[in-house]
N, C-alpha and C positions, 0 to 999 in steps of 0.2 A: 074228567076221570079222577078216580081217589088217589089221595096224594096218604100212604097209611104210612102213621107216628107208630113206631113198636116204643114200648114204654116195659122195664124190666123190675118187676116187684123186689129180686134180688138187687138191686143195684140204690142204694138211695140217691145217689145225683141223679138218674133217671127221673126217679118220682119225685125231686121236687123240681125238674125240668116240666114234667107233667102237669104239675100242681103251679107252673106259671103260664104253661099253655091254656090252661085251663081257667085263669085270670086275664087274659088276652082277647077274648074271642066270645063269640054269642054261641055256645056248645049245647046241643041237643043230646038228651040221655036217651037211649035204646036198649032193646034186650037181644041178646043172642040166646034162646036155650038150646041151641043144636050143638052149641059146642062148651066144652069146661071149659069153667074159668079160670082155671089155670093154663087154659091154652089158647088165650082171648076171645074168649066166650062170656057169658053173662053181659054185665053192662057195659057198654060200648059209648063212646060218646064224638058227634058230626057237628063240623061249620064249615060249609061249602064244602071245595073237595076236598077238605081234612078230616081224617076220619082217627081216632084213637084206639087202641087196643092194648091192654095191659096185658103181660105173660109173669107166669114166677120163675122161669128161668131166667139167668143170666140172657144176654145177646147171643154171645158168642156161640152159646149151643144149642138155639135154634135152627134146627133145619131150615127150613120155610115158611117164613110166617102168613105169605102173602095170600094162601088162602081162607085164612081167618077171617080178614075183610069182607065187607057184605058188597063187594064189586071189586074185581079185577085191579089193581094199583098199578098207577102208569109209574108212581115210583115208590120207594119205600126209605125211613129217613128211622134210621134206629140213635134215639137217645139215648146218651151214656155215659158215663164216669170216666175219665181218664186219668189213667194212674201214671206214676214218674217221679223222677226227682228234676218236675220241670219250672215248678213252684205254679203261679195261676197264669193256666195256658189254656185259650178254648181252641180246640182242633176238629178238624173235618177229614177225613179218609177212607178210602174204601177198604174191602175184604177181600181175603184171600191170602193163599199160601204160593209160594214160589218155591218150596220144599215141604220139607214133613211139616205135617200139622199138628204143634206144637197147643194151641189154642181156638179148639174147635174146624169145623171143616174136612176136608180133606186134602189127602198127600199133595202136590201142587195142581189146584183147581183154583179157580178164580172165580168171585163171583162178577154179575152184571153192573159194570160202571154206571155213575150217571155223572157224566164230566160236567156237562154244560148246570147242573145243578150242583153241583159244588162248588164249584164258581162263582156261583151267586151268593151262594151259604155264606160262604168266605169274604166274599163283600159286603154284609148285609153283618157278620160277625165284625170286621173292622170297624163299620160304625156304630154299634152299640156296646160295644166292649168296655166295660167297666173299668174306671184308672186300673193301673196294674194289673193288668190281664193282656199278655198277648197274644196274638191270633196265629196258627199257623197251618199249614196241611202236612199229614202225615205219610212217610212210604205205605203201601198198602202190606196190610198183614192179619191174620186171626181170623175167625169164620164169624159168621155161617158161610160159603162158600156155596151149594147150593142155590144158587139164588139169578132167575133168568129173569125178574123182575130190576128193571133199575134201581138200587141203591147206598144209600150213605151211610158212615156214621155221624153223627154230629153229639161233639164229647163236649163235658166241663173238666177240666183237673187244675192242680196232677193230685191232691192227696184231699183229709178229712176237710179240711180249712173250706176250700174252694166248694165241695159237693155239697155242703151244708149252708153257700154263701147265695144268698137271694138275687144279688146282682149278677150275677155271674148266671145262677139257671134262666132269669131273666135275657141276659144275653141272648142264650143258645136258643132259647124258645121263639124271640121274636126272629131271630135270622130262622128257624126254620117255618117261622108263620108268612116270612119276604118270597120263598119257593110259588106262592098262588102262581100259577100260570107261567113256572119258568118250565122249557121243554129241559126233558133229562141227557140228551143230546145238541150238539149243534155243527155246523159242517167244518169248521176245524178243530183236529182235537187230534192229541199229540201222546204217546206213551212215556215216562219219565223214567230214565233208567241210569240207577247212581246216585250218589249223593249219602248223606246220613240217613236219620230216620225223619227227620224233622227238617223239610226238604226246600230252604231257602229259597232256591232256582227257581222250581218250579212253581214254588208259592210265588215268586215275583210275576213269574208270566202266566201264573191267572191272575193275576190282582192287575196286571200294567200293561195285558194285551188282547186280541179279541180271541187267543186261543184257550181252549179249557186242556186239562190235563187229564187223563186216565188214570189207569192201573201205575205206580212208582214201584221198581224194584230195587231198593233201597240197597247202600251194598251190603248189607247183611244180609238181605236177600238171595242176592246173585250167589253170597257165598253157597246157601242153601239149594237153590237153582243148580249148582253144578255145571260140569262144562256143556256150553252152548251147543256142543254140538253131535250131543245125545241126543238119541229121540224125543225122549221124555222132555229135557230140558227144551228144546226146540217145539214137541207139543205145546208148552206150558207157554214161551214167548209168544207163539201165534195166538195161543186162547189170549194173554194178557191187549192182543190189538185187536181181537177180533170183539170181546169183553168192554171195551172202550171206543169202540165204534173207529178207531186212531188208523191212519195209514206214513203216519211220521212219528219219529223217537228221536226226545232230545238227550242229551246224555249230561250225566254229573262226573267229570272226571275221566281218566282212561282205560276205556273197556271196549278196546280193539277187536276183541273174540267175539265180545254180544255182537258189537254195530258190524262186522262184519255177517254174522249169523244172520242178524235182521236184515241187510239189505240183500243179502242169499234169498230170504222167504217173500222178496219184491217191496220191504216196506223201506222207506228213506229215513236215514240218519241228519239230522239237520241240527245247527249252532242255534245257540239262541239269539245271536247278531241276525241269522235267518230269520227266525221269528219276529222278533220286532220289524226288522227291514219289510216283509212281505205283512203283515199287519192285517187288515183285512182286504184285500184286492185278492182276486180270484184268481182261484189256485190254477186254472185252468190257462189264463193266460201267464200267470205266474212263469208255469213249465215252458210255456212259447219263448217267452223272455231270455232265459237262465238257456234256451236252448239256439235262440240267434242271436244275441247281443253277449251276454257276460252272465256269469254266475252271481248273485250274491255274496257269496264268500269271497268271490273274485273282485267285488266293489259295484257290481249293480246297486242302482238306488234306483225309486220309483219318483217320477214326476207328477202333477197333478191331474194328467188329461190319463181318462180311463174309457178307452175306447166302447163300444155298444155292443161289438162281439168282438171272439176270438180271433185272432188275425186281421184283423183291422188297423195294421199299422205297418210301417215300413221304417227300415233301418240305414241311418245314414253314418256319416262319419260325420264326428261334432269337427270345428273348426276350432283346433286346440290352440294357434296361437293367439289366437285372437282370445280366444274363452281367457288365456292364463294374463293378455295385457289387461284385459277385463278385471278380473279378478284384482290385481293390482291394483285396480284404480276403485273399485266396491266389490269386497267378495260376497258381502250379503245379497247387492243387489245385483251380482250376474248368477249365482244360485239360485236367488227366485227368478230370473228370466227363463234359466232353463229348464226348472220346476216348472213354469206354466207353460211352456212351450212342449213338451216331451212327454211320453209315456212311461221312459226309465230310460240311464245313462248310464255310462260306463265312467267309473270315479280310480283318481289316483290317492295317496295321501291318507288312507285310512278312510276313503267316502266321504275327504271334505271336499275335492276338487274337482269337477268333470274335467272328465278326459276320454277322446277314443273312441266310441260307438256311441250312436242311441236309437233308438225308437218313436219314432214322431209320426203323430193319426196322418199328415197328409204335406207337403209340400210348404202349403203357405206358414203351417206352424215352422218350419225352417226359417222361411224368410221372416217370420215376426221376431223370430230369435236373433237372426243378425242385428235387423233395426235394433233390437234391442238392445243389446250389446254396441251396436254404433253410438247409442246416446248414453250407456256407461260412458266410454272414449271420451264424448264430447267434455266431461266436466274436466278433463285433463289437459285436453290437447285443442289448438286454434280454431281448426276446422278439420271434420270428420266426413268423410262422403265412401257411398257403397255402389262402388261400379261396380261392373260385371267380373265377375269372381276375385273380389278381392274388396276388401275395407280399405281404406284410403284414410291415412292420420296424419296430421300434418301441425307442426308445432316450430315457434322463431324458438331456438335456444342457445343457451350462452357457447360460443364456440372457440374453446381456450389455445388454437392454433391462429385465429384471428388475433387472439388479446396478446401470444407471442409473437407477430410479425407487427405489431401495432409498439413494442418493444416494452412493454409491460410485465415484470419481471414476476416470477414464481412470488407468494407469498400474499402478504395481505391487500394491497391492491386489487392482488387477483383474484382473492375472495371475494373482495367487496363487489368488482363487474357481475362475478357472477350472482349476488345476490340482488342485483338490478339496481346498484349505486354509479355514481360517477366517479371517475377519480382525474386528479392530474398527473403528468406526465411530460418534465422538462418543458412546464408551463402550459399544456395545452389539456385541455378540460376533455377527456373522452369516455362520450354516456355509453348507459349500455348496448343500445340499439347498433352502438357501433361496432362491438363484438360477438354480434347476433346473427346466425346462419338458420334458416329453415331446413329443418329435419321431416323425411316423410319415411313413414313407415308403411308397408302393404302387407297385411293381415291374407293371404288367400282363403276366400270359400269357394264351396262344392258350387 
């Protein structure tokens, strides 16, 4: 299906966005006479599903472009100039108002996101980004609004300098020519709400994780938005998740009225620790998770083993003291023990520690995690053995009530025994072995 470039005769960084499209690519010339060419009619020009169409409006005040195309657009990617005092910034963002329509469109209408393609845009803009140009994503804002067709902006700015720079249209041109065969949605995708206009956050978590991001109502937005819990505004939030295909919103900052409005209208309010944390593992056992073992936020973490379906796993209690003698003796390597033993755990410490619950596909992944953990033990302690419910640790250690009935006075002597020296003693030579008591420790497991 056609992937349609709107390309704006008003606008020069458009057309010389165009005119490096057009350098890029084996483009075939066509005529349309059904339609003026001022309203992307006349010549037209196709390579694969890239299809061009020039308008002499601005962007912004096109209703619809999408039927100008000589087939349906699965998305629609409007190049464009962006202006600011941002110095050389290439940007991607969708449309739409969240209030009054200040700049084309209408009063708060939204148009149709395409998350999972901007995403890519944004990636594809990182790496061909000209020195001094940075890449970011913008809150959504300006029209056409109209528009049930998926799509982008994909801007050069901010002023004369950059619109008139060849590397810079160059950029934008080849990240929108990277879009071949990207879908304009994908099953996780998040609403962004908060932040500046120029929206850090949420630029990080397309660029650093497998979620795409929607509609961003920026807080200048929300100012325009009005109170959440107006019809109108409350319309305008739904259209913005329903617009973005999105059933989770992350938030910039505190806006307890929205998140609470949102999770009123059934959609989930989620951290970006969430985000990352759940990454891509499916969402479906995600909820099983967060609903028998621990929340996220509350220190769930996911382990390696990802069950074949839903509910395919069973919940135990981790065996803490022994996980935390572990940890002391390797905490890398009892974290990756219980990493590849476990479906997800329950963590203390900010999610460096397990602790508390987990989720394990079957039995024996339990018992692989003891052994496991018993051969941490072993680099520390004599001999380690795993009877029945219980780790057994067992170690000769210096025992300083031996080295005081042996009449070995506090102080340096008694350093020395216990650093495994010999000393004398009113003549008599006493090694260490002779202030040496076996210590056993029992670890209980389940």
């Amino acid at each position: 299906m056609t992937i349609g470039i709107v390309v704006s005769r008003a606008d020069r960084a458009s057309l010389h966005i165009g005119e490096q499209l057009f350098a890029r690519a084996d483009w075939t010339e066509h005529e349309d006479p059904d339609r003026p060419d001022a309203d992307g009619g006349g010549t037209y020009y196709r390579d694969g599903p890239f299809e061009v169409r020039e308008f002499d409006e601005l962007h912004i005040h096109l209703d619809d472009p999408a039927p100008a195309f000589s087939e349906a657009p699965r998305l629609l990617v409007f190049v464009s100039r962006h202006s600011g005092e941002t110095g050389a910034l290439l940007t991607g963002h969708f449309t739409g108002n969240f209030g009054e329509a200040e700049y084309g469109g209408e009063d708060g209408d939204l148009a149709e996101a395409a998350p999972s393609a901007l995403s890519a845009y944004l990636g594809a803009l990182s790496a061909h980004a000209p020195e001094g140009y940075d890449v970011a994503v913008e809150g959504t804002h300006h029209g056409p609004t109209a528009l049930d067709t998926p799509s982008l902006f994909a801007e050069l700015g901010s002023g004369d300098e950059q619109w008139d720079d060849p590397a810079g249209a160059r950029a934008v041109a080849q990240a929108v020519l990277s879009l071949r065969g990207v879908p304009a949605h994908r099953e996780r995708q998040l609403v962004g709400i908060g932040g500046g206009h120029y929206a850090p956050r949420f630029g990080r978590v397309v660029q650093e994780t497998p979620w795409a991001v929607g509609h961003i109502a920026s807080d200048w937005q929300l100012d325009e938005l009005g109170h959440p819990r107006t019809d109108a505004a409350r319309e305008t939030l739904r259209a913005a998740f329903g617009r973005s295909g999105a059933t989770h919103a992350l938030l910039d900052g505190e806006h307890s009225e929205v998140a609470d409005a949102v999770e009123e209208m059934g959609y989930r309010v989620v951290s970006e620790t969430w985000v990352r944390t759940v990454g891509d593992r499916p969402l479906g056992l995600v909820r099983e998770l967060e609903s028998g073992v621990a929340t996220v936020d509350d220190g769930l973490r996911f382990g390696s083993v990802v069950p074949d379906a839903e509910g395919d796993w069973e919940r135990v209690d981790l065996p803490d003291d022994l996980l935390a003698a572990a940890q002391n003796v390797d905490a890398e390597a009892t974290r990756a023990a219980v990493d590849a033993a476990t479906v997800a755990f329950d963590t203390i410490e900010n999610g460096t520690r397990a602790n508390g619950a987990a989720a394990i596909p079957d039995a024996e992944a339990y018992d692989d995690l003891i052994d496991d953990l018993a051969a941490i033990l072993r680099t520390d302690y004599d001999s380690v053995s795993v009877d029945d419910g219980a780790v057994v640790a067992r170690e000769n250690a210096f025992d300083p009530e031996k080295a005081r009935k042996l009449g070995i006075p506090e102080g340096p002597k008694m350093g020395m025994l216990s650093s495994g020296e010999s000393v004398e003693v009113d003549g008599e030579l006493i090694p260490p072995t002779a202030v040496h008591s076996e210590r056993e420790e029992r670890f209980p497991v389940e």
